[in-house]
VOBA-71723 format. One line per 3 residues: for each residue x, y, z of N, C-alpha, C, CB. Coordinates in steps of 0.001 Angstrom, whole numbers, plus 500000, padded with zeros to 6 digits. Glycine has a CB too. Example, Ala and Ser with C-alpha at 12.3 -4.5 7.8 and 13.67 -1.06 7.14 Angstrom:
2
513190:494310:507800:512300:495500:507800:513200:496700:507800:511308:495527:509046  512850:497750:507080:513670:498940:507140:512900:500030:507870:514084:499402:505725 .
//
This chain:
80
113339:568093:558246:112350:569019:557786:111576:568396:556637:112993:570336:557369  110658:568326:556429:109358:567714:555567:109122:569128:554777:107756:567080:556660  109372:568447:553597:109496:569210:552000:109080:568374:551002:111014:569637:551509 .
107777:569315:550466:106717:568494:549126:107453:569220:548048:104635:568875:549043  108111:567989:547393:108382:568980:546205:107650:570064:545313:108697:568309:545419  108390:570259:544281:107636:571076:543822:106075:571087:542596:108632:571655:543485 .
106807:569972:542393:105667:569062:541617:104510:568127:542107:106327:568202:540904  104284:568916:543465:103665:568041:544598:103370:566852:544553:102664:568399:544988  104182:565914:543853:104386:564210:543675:105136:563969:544675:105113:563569:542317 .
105482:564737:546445:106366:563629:547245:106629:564625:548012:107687:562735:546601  107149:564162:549213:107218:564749:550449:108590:564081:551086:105817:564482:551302  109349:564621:551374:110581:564185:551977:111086:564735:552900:111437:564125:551298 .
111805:563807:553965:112115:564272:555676:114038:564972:554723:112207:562067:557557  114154:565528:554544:115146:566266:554270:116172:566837:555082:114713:567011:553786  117391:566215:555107:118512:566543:555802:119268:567688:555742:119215:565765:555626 .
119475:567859:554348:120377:568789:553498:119299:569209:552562:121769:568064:552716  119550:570592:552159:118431:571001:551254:119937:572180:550245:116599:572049:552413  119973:572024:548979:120933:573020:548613:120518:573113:546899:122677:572489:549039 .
121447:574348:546430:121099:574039:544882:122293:573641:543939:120444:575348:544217  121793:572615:542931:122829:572260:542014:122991:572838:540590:122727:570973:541880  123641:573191:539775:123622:573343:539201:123698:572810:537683:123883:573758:539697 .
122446:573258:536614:122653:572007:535846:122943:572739:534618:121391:570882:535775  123698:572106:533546:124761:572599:532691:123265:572172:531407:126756:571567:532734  122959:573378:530641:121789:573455:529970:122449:573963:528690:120627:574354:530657 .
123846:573973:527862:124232:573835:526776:124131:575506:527150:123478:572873:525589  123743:576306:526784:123625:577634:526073:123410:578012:527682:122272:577985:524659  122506:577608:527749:122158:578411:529407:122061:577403:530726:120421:579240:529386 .
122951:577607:531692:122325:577311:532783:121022:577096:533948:122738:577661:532919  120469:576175:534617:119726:576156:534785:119612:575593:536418:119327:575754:533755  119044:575599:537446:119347:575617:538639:118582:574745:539336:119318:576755:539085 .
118580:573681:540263:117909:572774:541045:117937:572539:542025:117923:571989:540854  117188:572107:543152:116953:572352:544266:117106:571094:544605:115871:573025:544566  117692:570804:545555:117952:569179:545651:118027:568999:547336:119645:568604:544751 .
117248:567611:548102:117465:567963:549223:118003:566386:549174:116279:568658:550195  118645:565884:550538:119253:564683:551334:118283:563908:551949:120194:565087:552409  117848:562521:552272:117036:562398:553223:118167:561100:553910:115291:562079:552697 .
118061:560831:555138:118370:559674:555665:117943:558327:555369:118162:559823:556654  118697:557115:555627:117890:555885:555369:118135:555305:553698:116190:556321:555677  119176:555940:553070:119646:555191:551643:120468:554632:552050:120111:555864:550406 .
120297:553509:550863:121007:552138:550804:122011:552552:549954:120174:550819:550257  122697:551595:549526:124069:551231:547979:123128:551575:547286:124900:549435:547400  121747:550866:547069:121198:550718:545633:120234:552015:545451:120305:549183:545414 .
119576:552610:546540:119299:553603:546308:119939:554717:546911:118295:553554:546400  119989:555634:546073:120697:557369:545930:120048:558051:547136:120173:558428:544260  120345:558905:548120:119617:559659:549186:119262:560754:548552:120355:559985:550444 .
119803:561176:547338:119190:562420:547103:118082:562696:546120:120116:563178:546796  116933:563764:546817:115777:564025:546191:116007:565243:545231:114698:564245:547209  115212:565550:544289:115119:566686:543379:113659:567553:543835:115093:566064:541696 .
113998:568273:544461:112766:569199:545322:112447:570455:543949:113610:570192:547283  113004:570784:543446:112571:572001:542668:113698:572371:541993:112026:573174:543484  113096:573132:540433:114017:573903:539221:113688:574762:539182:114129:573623:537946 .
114719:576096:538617:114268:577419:538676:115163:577650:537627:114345:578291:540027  115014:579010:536829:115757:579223:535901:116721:580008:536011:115219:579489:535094  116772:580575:537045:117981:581279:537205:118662:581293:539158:117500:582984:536510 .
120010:581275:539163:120148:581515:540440:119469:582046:541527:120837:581957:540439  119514:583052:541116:118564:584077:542190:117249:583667:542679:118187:585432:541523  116261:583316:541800:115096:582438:542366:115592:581231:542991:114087:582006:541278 .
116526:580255:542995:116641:579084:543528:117070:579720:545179:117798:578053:542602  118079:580890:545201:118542:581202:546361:117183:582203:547005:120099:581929:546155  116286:582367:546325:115180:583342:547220:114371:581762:547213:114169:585175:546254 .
114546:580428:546832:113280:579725:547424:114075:579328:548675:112504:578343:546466  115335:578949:548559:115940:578194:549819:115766:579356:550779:117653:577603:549683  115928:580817:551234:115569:581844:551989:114442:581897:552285:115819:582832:551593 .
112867:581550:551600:111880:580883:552054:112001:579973:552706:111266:580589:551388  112622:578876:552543:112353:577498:553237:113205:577713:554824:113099:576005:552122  114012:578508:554619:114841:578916:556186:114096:579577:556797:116172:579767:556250 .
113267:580456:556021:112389:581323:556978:111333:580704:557192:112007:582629:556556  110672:579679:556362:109461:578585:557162:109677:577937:558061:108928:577578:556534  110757:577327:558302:111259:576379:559514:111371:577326:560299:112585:575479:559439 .
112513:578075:560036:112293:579716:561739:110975:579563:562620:111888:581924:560950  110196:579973:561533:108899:580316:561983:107621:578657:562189:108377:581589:560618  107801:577766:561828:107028:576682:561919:107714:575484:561644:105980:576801:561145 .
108676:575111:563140:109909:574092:562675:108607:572683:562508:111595:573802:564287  108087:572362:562829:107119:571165:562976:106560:571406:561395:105789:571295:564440  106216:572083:560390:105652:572482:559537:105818:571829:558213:105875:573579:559593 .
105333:571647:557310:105845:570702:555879:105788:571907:554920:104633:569179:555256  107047:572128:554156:107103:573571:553145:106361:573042:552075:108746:574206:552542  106217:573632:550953:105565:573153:549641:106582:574311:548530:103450:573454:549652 .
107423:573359:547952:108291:574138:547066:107310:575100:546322:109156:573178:546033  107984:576009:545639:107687:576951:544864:108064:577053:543223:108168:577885:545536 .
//
């Protein structure tokens, strides 16, 4: 699935799309991270597609992106 991040600097054929969580001292903070095929040793497969500040938006963008592919599997999402 072809996903422009969110910072529309890049577009990636994305295997795995999920959120991580990043440890922000006082507050937590949430990231969208997808897989692509085709990494080496030296480079990492995983992309940073999008940040959100709280859970709930990271899990309503990935529920977008399931429901764009549903509906337009050929289609390129554009994070949010």
């Amino acid at each position: 699935m072809l996903i422009r991040t969110q910072n529309k600097e890049g577009i990636i054929d994305a295997v795995n799309v999920y959120i991580v969580t990043v440890n922000g001292g006082f507050k937590n903070t949430f990231r969208i991270d997808g897989d692509f095929a085709g990494a080496s040793e030296e480079r990492k497969n995983t992309f940073k597609l999008g940040h959100y500040s709280d859970k709930e938006l990271a899990i309503s963008e990935l529920d977008n992106i399931m429901q764009f592919f549903m509906e337009n599997p050929s289609g390129i999402y554009q994070m949010r």
